[in-house]
N, CA, C and O atoms as CSV, one atom per row, in Angstrom:
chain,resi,resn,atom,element,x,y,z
A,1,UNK,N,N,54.794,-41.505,-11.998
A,1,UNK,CA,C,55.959,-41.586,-12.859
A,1,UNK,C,C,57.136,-42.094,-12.062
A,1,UNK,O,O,57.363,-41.519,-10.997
A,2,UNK,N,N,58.094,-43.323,-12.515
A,2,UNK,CA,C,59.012,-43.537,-12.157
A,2,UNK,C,C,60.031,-41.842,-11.836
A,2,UNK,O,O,59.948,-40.989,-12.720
A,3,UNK,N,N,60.619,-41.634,-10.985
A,3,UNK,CA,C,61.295,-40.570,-11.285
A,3,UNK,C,C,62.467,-40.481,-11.057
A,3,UNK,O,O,63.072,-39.548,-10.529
A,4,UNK,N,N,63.032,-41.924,-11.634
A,4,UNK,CA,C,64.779,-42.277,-12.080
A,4,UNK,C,C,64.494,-41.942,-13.683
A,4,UNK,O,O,65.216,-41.071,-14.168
A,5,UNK,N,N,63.495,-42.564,-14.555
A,5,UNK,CA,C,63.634,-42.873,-15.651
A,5,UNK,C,C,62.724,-42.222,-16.367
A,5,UNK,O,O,61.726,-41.941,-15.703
A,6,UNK,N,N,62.690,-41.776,-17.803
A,6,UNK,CA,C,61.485,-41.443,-18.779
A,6,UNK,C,C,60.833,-42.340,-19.091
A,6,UNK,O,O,61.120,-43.252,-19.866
A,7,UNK,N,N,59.664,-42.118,-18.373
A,7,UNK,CA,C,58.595,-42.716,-19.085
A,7,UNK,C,C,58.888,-43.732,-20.443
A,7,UNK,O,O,59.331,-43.403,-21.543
A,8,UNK,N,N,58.473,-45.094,-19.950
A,8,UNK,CA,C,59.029,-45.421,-21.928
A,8,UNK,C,C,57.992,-44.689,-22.983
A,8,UNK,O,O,56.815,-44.357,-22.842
A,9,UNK,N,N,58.689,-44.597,-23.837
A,9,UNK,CA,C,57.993,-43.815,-25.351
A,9,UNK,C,C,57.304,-42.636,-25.541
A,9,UNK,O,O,56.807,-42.284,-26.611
A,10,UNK,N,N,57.265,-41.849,-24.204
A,10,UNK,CA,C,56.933,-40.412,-23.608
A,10,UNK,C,C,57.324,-39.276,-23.905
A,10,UNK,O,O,58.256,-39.071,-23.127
A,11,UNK,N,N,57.192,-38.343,-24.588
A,11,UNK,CA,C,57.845,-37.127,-24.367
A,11,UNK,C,C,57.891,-36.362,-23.350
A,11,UNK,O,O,57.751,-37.122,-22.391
A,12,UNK,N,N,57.984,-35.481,-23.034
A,12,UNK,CA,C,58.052,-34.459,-21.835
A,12,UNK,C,C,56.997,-33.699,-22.435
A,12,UNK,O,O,56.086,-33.696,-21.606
A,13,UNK,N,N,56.624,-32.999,-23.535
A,13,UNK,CA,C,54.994,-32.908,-23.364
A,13,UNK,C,C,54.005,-33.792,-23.535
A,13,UNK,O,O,52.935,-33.573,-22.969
A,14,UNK,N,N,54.138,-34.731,-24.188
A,14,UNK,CA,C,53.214,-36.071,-24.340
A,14,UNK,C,C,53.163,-36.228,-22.241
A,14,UNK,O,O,52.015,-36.491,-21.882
A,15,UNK,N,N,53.861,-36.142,-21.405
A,15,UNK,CA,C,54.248,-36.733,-19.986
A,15,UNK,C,C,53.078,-34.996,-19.291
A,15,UNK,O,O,52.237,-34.926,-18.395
A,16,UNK,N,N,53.440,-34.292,-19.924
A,16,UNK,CA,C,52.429,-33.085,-19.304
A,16,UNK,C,C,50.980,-32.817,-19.763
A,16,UNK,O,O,50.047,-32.308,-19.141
A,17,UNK,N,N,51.038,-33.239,-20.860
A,17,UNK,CA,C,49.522,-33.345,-21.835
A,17,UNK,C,C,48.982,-34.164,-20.399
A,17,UNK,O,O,48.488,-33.651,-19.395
A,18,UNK,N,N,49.198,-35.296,-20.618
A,18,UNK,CA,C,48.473,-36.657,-19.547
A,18,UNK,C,C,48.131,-36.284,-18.177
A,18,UNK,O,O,47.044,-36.526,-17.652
A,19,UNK,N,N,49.393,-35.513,-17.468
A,19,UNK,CA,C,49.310,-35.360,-16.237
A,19,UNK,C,C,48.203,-34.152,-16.078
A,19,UNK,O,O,47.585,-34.191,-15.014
A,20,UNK,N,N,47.889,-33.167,-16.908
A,20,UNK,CA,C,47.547,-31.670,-16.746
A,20,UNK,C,C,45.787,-32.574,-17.843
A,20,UNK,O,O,45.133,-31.720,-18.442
A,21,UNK,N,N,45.459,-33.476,-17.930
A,21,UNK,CA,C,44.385,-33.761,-18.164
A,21,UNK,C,C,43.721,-32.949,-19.457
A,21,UNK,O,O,42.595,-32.476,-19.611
A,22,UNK,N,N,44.927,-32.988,-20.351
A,22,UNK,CA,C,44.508,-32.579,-21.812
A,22,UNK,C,C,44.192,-33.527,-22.727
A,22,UNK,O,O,44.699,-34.608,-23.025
A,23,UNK,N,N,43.024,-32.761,-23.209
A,23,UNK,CA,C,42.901,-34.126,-24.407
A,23,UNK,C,C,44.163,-34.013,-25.363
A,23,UNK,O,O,44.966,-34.926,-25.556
A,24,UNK,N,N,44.219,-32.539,-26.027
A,24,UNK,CA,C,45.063,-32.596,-27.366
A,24,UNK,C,C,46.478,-31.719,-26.825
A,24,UNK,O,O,46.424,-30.592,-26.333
A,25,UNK,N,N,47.323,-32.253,-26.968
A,25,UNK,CA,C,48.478,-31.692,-26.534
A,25,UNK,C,C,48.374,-30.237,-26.910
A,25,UNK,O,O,49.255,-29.638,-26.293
A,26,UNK,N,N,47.810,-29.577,-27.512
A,26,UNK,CA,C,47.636,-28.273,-28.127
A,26,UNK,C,C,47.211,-27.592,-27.000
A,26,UNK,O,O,47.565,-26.439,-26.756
A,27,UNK,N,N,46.333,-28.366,-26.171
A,27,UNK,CA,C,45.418,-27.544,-24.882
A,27,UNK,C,C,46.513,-27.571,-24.038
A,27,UNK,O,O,46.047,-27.448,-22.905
A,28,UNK,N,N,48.273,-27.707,-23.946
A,28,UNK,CA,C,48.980,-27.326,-22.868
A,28,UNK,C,C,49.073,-25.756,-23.139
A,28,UNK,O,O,49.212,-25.062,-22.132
A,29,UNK,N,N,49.023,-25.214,-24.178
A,29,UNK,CA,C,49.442,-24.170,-24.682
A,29,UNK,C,C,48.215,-23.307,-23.335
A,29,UNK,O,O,48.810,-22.683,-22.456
A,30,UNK,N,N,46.937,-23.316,-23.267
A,30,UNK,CA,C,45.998,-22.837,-22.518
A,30,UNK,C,C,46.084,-23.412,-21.085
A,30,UNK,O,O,45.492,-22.814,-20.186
A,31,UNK,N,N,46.724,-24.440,-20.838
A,31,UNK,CA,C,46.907,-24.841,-19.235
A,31,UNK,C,C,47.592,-23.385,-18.428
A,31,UNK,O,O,48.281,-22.462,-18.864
A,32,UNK,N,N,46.992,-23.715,-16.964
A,32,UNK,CA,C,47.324,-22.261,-16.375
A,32,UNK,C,C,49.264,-22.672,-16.284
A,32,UNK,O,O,49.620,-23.819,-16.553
A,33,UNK,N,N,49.915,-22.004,-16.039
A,33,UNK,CA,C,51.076,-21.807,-16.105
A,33,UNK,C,C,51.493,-22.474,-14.739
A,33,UNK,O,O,52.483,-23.202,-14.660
A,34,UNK,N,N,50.496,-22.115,-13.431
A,34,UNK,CA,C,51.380,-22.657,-12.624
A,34,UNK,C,C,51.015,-24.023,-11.825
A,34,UNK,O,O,51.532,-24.472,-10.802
A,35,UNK,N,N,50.006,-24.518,-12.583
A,35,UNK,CA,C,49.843,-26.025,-12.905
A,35,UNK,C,C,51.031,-26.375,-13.367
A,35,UNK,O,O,52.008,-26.534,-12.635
A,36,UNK,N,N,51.037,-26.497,-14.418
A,36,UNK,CA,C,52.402,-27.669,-15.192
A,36,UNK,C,C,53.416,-27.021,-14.491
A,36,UNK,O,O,54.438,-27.691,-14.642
A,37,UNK,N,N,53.685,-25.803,-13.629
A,37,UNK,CA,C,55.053,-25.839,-12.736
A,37,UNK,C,C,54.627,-26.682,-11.644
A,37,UNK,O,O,55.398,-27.620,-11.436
A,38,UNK,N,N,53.698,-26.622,-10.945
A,38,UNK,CA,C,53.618,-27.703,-9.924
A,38,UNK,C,C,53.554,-29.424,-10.562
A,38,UNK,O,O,53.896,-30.299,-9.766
A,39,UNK,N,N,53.171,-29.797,-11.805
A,39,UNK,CA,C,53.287,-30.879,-12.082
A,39,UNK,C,C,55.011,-31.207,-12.277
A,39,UNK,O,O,55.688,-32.055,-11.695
A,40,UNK,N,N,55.431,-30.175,-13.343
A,40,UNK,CA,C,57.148,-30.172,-13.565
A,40,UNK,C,C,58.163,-30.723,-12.030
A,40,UNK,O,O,58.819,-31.734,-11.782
A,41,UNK,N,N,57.848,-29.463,-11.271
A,41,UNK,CA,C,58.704,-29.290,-10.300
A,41,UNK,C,C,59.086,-30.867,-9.372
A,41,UNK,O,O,60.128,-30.831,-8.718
A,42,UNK,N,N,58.380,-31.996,-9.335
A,42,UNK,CA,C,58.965,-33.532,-8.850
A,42,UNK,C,C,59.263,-34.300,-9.647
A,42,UNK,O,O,59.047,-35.509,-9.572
A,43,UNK,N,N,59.880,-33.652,-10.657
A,43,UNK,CA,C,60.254,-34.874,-11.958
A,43,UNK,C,C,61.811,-33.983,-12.269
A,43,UNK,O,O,62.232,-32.854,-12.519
A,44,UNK,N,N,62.199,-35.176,-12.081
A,44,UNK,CA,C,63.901,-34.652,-12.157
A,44,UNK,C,C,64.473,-34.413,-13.104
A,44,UNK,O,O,64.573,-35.428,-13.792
A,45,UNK,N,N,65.058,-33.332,-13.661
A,45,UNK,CA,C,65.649,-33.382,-14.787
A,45,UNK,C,C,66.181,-34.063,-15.664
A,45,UNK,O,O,66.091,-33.749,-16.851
A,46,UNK,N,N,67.162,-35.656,-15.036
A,46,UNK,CA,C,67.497,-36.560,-15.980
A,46,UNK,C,C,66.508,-37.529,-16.377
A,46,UNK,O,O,66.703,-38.306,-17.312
A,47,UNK,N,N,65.047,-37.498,-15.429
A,47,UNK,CA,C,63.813,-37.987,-16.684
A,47,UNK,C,C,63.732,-37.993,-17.753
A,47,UNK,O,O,63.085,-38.874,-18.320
A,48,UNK,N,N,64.254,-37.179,-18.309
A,48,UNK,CA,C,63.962,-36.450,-19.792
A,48,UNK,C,C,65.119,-36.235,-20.313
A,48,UNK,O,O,66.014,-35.835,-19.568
A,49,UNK,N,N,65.394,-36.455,-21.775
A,49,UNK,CA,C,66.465,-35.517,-22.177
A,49,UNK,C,C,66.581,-34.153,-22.444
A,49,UNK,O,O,65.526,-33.587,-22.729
A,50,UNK,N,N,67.456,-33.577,-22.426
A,50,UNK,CA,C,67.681,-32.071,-22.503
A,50,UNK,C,C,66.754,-31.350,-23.685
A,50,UNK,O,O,66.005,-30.391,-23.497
A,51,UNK,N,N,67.013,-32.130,-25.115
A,51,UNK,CA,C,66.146,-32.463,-25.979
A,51,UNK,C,C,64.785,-31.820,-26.012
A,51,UNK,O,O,64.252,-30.893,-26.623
A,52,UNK,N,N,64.376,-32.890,-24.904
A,52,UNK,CA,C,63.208,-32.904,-24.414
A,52,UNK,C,C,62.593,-31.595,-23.656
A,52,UNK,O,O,61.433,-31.212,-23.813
A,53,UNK,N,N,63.582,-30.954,-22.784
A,53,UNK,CA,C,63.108,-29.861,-21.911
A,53,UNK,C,C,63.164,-28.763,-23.171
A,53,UNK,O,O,62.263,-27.947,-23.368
A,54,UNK,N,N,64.160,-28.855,-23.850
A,54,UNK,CA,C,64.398,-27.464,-25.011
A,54,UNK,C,C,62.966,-27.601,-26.130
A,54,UNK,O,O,62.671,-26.584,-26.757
A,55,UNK,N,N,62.095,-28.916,-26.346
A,55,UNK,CA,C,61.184,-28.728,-27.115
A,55,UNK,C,C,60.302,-28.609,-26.345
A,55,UNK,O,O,59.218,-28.595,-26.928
A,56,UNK,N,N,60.203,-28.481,-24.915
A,56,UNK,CA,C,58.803,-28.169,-23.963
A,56,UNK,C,C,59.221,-26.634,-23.833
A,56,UNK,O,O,58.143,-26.063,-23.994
A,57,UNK,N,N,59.860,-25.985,-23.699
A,57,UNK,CA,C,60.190,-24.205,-23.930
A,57,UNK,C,C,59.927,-24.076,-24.875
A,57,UNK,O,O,58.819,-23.545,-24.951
A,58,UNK,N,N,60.537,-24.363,-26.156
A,58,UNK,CA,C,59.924,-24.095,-27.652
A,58,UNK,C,C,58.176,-24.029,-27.762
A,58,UNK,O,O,57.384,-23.256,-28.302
A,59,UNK,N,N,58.093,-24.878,-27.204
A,59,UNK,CA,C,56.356,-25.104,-27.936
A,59,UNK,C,C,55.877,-24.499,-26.554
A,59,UNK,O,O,55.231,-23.704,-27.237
A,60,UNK,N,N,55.576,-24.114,-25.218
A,60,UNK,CA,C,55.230,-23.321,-24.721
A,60,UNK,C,C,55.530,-22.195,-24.198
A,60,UNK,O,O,54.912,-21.548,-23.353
A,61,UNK,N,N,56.751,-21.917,-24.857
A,61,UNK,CA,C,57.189,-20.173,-24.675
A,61,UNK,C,C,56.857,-19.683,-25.787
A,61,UNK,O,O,56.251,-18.612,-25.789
A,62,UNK,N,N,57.269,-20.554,-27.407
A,62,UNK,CA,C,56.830,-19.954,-28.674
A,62,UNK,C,C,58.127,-19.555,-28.911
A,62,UNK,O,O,58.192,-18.860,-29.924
A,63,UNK,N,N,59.541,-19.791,-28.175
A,63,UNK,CA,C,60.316,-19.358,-28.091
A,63,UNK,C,C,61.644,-20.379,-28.555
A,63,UNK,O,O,62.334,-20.836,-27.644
A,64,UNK,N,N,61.983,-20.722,-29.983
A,64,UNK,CA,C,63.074,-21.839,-30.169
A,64,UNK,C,C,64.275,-21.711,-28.575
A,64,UNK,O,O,64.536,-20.791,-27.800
A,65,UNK,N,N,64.818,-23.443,-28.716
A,65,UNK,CA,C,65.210,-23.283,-27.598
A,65,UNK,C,C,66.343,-24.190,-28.191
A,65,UNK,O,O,65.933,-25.278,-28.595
A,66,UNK,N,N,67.721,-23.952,-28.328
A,66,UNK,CA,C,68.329,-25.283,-28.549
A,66,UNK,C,C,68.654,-26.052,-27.196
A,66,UNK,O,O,68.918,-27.253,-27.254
A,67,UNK,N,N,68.639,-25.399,-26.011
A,67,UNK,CA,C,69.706,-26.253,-25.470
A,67,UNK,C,C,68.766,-25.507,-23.804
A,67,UNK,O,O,69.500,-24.803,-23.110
A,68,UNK,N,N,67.527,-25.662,-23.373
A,68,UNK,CA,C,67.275,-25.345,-21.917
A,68,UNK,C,C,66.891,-26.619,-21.438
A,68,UNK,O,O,66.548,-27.726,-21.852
A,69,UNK,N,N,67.181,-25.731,-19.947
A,69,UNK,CA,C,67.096,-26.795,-19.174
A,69,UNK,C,C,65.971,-26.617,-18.036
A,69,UNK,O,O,65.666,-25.440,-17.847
A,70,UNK,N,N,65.152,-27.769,-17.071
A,70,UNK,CA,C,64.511,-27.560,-16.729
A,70,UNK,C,C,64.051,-26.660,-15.625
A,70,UNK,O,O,62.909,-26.547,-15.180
A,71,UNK,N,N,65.365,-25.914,-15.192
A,71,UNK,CA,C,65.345,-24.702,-14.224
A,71,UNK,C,C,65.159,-23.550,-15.478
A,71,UNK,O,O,64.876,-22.462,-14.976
A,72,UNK,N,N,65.204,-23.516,-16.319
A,72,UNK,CA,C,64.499,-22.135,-17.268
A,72,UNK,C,C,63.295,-22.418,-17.926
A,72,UNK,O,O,62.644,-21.621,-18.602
A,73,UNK,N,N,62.938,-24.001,-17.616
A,73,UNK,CA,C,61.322,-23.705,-18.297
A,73,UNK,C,C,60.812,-23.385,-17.142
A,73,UNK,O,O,59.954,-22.517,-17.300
A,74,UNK,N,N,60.985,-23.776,-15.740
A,74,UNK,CA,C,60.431,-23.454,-14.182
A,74,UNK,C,C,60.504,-21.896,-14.520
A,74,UNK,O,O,59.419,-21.315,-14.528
A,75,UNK,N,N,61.555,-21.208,-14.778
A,75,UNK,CA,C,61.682,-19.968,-14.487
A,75,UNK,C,C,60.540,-19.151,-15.384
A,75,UNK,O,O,59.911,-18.169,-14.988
A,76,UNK,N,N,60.416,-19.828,-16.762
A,76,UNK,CA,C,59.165,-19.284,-17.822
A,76,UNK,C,C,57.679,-19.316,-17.139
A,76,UNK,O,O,56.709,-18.560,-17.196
A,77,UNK,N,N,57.937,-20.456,-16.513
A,77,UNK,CA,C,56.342,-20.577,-15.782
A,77,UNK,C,C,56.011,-19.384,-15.146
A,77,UNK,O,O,55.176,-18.493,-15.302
A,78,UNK,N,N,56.861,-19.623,-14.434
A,78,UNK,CA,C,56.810,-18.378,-13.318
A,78,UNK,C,C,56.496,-16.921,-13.289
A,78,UNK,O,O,56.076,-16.152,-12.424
A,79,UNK,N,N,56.939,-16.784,-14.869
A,79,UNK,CA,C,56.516,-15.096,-15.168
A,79,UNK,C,C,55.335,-15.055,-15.170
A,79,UNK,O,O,54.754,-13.986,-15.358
C-alpha cells in the first residue's frame, strides 16, 4: 500500500478484508484481533478518512462510531 494515499476506490475494510486474506468481508468479523492490529498499525491515519476508521469500529466493535480514530480502533484490538 502506498502509505501517503488511500488506496484508489478502497475502503479501510475492503483494504483489511484483502490484506487479512478474507474472502467475504464478513470473515473480518472472525479474524484474530491481533492480526488486523499488526496489519493496521503501518498505515497512517491520513490513508483513510476518518469516515473510514469510524465505519471499521462500527462494523468490528458492533459498536456505532461517529467520529474514531485510528488510535481507538488500535486500542479495541487490543482488548
Amino acid at each position: 500500500m502506498n502509505t501517503t494515499d488511500q488506496p484508489s476506490g478502497i475502503s479501510l475494510l475492503d483494504y483489511l478484508a484483502q490484506q487479512a486474506n478474507c474472502k467475504y468481508l464478513s470473515d473480518l468479523r472472525y479474524t484474530d484481533r491481533q492480526l488486523l492490529y499488526m496489519l493496521l498499525t503501518p498505515v497512517p491515519e491520513h490513508a483513510f478518512s476518518p469516515r473510514h476508521w469510524a465505519d471499521a469500529m462500527a462494523y468490528l466493535a458492533g459498536v456505532p462510531c461517529a467520529a474514531c480514530t485510528k488510535g481507538e480502533l488500535l486500542d479495541y484490538l487490543c482488548r
